[in-house]
Structures are given as C-alpha cells and as structure tokens.
NUVOTOR-361019 format. One record per residue (C-alpha): x negated, y, z negated; residue in one letter. Coordinates in steps of 0.2 Angstrom, whole numbers, plus 5000, padded with zeros to 4 digits. Example, Ala and Ser with C-alpha at 12.3 -4.5 7.8 and 13.67 -1.06 7.14 Angstrom:
2
493849784961A;493249954964S;
END
This chain:
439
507551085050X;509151015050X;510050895038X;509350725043X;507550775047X;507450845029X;508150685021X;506850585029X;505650705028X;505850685007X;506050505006X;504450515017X;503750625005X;504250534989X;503750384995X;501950435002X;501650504985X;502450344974X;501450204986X;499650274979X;500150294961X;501050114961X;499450044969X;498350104958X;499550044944X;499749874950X;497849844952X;496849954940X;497349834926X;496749704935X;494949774935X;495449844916X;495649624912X;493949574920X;493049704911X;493749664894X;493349474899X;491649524900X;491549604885X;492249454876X;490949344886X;489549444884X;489949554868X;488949704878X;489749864873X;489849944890X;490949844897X;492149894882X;492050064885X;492550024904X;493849934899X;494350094887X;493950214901X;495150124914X;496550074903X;496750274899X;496850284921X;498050134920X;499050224908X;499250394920X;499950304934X;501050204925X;501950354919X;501850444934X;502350294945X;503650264935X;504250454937X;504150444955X;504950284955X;506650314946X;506350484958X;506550354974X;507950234964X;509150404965X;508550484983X;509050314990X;510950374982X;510850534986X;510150545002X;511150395009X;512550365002X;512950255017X;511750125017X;511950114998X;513650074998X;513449915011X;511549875008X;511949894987X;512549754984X;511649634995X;509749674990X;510049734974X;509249594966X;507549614969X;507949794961X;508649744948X;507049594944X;505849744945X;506649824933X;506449684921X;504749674929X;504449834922X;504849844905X;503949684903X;502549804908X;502749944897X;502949834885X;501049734887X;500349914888X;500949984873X;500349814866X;498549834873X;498350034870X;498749994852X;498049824849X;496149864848X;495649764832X;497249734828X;497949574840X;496749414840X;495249464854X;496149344867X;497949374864X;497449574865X;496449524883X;497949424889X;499249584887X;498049664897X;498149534910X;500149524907X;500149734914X;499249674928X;500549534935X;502049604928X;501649764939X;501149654954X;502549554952X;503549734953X;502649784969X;503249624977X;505049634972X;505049814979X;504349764995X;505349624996X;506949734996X;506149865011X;505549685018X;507549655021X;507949795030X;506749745041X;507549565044X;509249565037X;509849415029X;511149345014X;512649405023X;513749395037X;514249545046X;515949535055X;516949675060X;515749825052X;516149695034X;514849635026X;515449465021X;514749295011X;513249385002X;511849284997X;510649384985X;509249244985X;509349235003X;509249435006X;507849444993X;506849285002X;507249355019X;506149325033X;504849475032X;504749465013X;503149355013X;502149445027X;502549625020X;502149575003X;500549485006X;499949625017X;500549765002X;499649674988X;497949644999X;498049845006X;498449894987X;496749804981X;495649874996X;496150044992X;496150054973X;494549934973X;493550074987X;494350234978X;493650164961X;491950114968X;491950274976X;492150384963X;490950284951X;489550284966X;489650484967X;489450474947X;487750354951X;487050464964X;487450614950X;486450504938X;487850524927X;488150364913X;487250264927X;487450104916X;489150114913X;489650194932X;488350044940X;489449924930X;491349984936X;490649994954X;490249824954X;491649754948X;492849894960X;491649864975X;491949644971X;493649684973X;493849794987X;492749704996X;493349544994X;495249624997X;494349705014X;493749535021X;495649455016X;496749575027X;496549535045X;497149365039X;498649455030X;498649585048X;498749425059X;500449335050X;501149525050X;500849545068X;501449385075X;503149405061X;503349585069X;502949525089X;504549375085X;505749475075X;505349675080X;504749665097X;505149865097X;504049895084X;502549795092X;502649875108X;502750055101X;501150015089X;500149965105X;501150105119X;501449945128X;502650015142X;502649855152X;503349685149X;501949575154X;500949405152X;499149435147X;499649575138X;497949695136X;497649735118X;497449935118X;496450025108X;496350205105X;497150305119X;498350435121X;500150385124X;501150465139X;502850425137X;503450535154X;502350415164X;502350275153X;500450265152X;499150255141X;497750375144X;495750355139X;496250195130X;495150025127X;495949885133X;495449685132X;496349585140X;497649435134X;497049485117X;498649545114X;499549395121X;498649295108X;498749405093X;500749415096X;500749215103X;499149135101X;499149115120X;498049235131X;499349215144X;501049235133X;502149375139X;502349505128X;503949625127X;503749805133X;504649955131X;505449925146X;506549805139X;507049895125X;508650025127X;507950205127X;509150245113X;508350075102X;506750125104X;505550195090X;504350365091X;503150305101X;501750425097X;501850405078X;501950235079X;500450205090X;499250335081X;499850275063X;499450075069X;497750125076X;497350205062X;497750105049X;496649965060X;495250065062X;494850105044X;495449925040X;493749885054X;492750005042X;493049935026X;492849765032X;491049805039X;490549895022X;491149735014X;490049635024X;488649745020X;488849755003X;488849565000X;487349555012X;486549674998X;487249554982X;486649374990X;484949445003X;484549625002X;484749664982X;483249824987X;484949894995X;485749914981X;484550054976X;484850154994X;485750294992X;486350265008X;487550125003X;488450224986X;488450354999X;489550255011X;490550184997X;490750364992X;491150425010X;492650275010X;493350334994X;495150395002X;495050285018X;495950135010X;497650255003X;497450345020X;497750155031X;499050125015X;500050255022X;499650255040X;500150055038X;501850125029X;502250255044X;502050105056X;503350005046X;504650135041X;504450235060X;504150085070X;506050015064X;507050175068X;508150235073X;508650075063X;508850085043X;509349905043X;508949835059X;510149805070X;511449815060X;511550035053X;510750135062X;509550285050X;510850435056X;512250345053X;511850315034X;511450495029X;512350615015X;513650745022X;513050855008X;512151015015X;510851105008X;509550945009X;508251055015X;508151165002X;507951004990X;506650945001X;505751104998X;505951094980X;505250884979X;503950934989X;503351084977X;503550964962X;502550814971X;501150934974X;501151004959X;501050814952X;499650764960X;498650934956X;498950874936X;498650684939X;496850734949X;496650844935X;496950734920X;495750594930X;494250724932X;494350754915X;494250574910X;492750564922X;491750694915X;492350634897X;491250464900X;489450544893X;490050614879X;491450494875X;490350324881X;488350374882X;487750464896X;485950364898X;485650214907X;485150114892X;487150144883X;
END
C-alpha cells in the first residue's frame, strides 16, 4: 500500500466510523425529548425510565463522536496539507459554527444529565430538546463544508490563486441543501431502524416487554416516517448531481453511453473493458426523467468524460445500488408497519414483523455508508471538484501506512467498547427499570 492509498484509506476509515456515532448522536436525543414529553403528559413512569435509558446511549456517542471527530479535524491537516492550506480558509466557517454548535451541545447535556428534579420539569425537557438541534444543526454544518467540495463556490480561482473569498457563499454553495437534507433524513432512518431493532429482539426475548414495546414505537415512528421522506430527498440529490456531477451520475448507474431515453439500470455487473453492463435491469427513459424529468432527456455518459476525470466505476455503481436497494426495504417495512398502526393492529403481535424490524437493525448505517462511498468515490480523482485534484493534495510525509494501521486498530478497538458499554445498558434495563410487562 503506498502513501496515497493509505491516506485515503484512513480518512475512509475514520470517517465510516464517525458517521454512525455522529448519527446516532444527532437523533437519539430526539427520541430521548419525545419520550420525556410523554412522561410529562402522561406522568406514566416507563416512559421516564426510557427517556433515562436513552439519555445514557446519547451520552456514549456524544463522547465518542466527539473523539472521532477532533480525530478527523487533525487527519484533514495531516493527511492533506494541500487542500488545507487553499480549502482552510474558504470553508472554514461552517467548522468553525459547529464548533459553537457543539459546545452549545455539551453544554444542554450536562444540563439535562444532571437536572433530574432539579431544573423546572419543562425547562429540564427543553435542554433535552436543545442537544437534539444543537447536534443537528452540527451535522448540517459539517455536511455543508464536504457539500462544497462537491460544488465549489466563494472564491475566484485565477492563476492556481484563490482570490475574492466569500465564506457565506462557500458555506451556502450549491450542494449544501441536497446533501444536507439527504444526511439528516438517512441519519433518522438508520438510528430510528437500529433502535427499533434492538428493542424488537428484546420483545421477542420477553425481556421488559413494556418498556421495550414502548421505545419500539417511538424508534419504529421515526424510522418509518424518516423511510417514506427519502426518495423525495434522493430525487433533489439525483437531479443536483445529474446538472453539476454528471461524472458521478454516470458512474452510479455504469452508464457508458451518452444518450436520450437513458435506461435506468438496476443491479448489474459493470464491464469497463467493453463498456457494458452485464445481467442488469433496465426501464427505460427512467433515467432520462429521474436526471430531467423528461423520458427523452439525454443523459451524459462516460464517454464524454476524459478517462483521466472519471471516477472508480465499480465502486461507485455497487455503493449507489446498494444504498437504493435497502432505502426500497426500509421503505416497504414502513408501509407495513403503518398498515399494522391504522388497519391491521393483530400484526403488531406477529412475530414476524419485530422479526423484520429485527433483521433491518444494521441495513439503514450500512446504505449510510454505501450513500457516503458514492459521494466521496463518485467525485475523485477530484478533492474539490475541478479545481485540486485528490493526489495533488496529499502529505509528502512517509510512513502514512503504518498510521493507517495504527487508526485502524484504535477504531476497532472503539467500537468493540462502545458495543460493549450499549449491551450492558441493554441488559441493565430489568434490574435497573422492571423486567415485567406491567412496569
């Protein structure tokens, strides 16, 4: 592995890790304020103790997402020094609001940790509710700045100079809106399944049942609701990327040929020698229309993109189809599952459907990072697009492998102790909360 494979294989690394602790961190308090709300409505103490039980999981990932985090903040100076030294100054303001962003968040946690019987009942809810958007608002400011190196904005660039910088404009750049509302949807669809999930295993355990059967509605609500929300979120990302990446499109569909009527492909095996798509499914002039809105809009191919511009195809495709497939999944377990709230309430006692939610427990992180790889291979071999190209903005330092090595034995060893610390908060709930159905 040479220098500039290991660098990107870290960040990749660090960042696969840091996207499912700082979802999980942006939407658990969410479910932690609905909760407490209903334990302030209703005065029932179950929901108390899942607002308890959740607020210690909120907790966990805030101190790990914020480990791996200032992690990232230093990899992106380490590993390229280029890139920081032009791309520092431009988008630095979103960093720099997240930052603010985050303390504002620490700060409400502490608050709501501590303020049981202490704050006013309300004012103790509402810090709750203040980790939740201060957290959200930090998710969006991050994708904001990744959002800019896919559509470069706030400055002129003349000469290899990067001249009249405009932070505002760099920060509300053109892909800012479309990533960020696809983020925050994908971050509830997975945290909302993986929390229904592990409190549906718990059910069909008959473990706590009351206070599991309760968490899983209020996950399930908002994973399902997140599910139904995304090809809407998909649809202004696709058209966004078909206008301003039209490299990136083509390789997340293998489409080789610039055509109108352009087939939408799914599945398939890319051949890049023959610059065909073996066993695939293809409808036609759907892809004309999700890229246009015109079945007969032509649509840019490979072929019109320079062999040197041109992304890992591969990757791209089998990241993309992944990622829409389980989105598909998701979306039909929602529809079941609101079919068994409104008509079929009988289901909701089939083992069945806890054991599907069960079976989709990781399928929302895995499109989280399938949807990632399609957005941070599909730009290469660009780090801002068009303007520094990936290679270009790497260290000179050697040895980057062997601190590759060494993230990738500490990220590991992380996530062995945060799955830990969680399955001992899980098999805490009888004897810390009641372990029959009537507690």
């Amino acid at each position: 592995m040479d220098d500039f494979l290991a660098a990107r294989s870290q960040m990749a690394l660090s960042l696969g890790f840091h996207i499912i602790f700082s979802c999980i961190g942006m939407v658990m308090p969410f479910f932690m304020a609905v909760s407490h709300y209903l334990y302030l409505k209703t005065n029932h103490i179950t929901y108390k103790h899942i607002t308890k039980a959740w607020s210690k999981g909120v907790a966990i990932f805030f101190a790990t997402g914020a480990v791996s985090g200032t992690v990232l903040s230093f990899e992106l100076g380490l590993l390229w020094p280029k890139f920081m030294e032009h791309a520092g100054p431009i988008f630095g303001m979103p960093f720099s609001l997240e930052g603010t962003a985050f303390f504002i968040e620490a700060i409400a946690l502490g608050f709501f940790l501590y303020g049981w019987d202490k704050f006013n009942k309300w004012f103790h809810w509402f810090t709750g509710v203040v980790v939740g958007i201060s957290g959200l608002a930090s998710g969006i400011l991050v994708v904001a700045a990744n959002a800019w190196m896919n559509s470069p904005a706030g400055f002129d660039y003349i000469n290899g100079e990067y001249l009249n910088i405009d932070p505002i404009a760099a920060m509300f750049n053109d892909a800012w809106f479309s990533q960020a509302l696809h983020m925050c949807i994908a971050a509830f669809v997975a945290t909302g399944f993986a929390v229904a999930g592990v409190h549906a295993l718990m059910m069909l355990k008959q473990q706590s049942v009351d206070f599991h059967a309760k968490s899983f509605k209020i996950a399930a609500v908002f994973g399902a609701i997140a599910a139904l929300l995304q090809p809407i979120s998909g649809d202004i990302s696709a058209k966004f990327v078909a206008k301003n990446q039209p490299a990136k499109l083509a390789a997340m569909e293998a489409h080789f040929h610039t055509e109108k009527a352009a087939p939408l492909i799914i599945g398939g095996i890319p051949d890049t020698d023959n610059q065909t798509v073996k066993y695939a499914l293809k409808i036609p002039g759907a892809l004309s229309f999700m890229a246009h809105g015109d079945f007969n809009a032509e649509v840019t191919g490979l072929d019109q993109i320079p062999k040197e511009n041109q992304p890992p195809i591969a990757i791209t495709h089998y990241a993309f189809q992944i990622m829409v497939g389980i989105g598909v999944l998701l979306m039909l377990l929602s529809i079941a599952y609101f079919i068994a709230l409104w008509k079929k309430k009988a289901w909701l006692q089939q083992k069945w459907l806890l054991k599907l939610f069960v079976f989709s427990t990781p399928l929302g992180f895995i499109a989280v990072e399938a949807g990632w790889t399609v957005t941070e291979v599909g730009r290469q071999p660009w780090i801002i697009k068009d303007v520094m190209r990936t290679i270009d903005a790497v260290t000179p330092m050697p040895g980057i492998v062997y601190s590759f090595y060494i993230f990738t034995a500490v990220y590991i060893s992380l996530s062995f102790i945060v799955a830990f610390m969680l399955y001992r908060q899980i098999k805490m709930v009888p004897q810390l909360y009641g372990s029959t159905p009537s507690q």
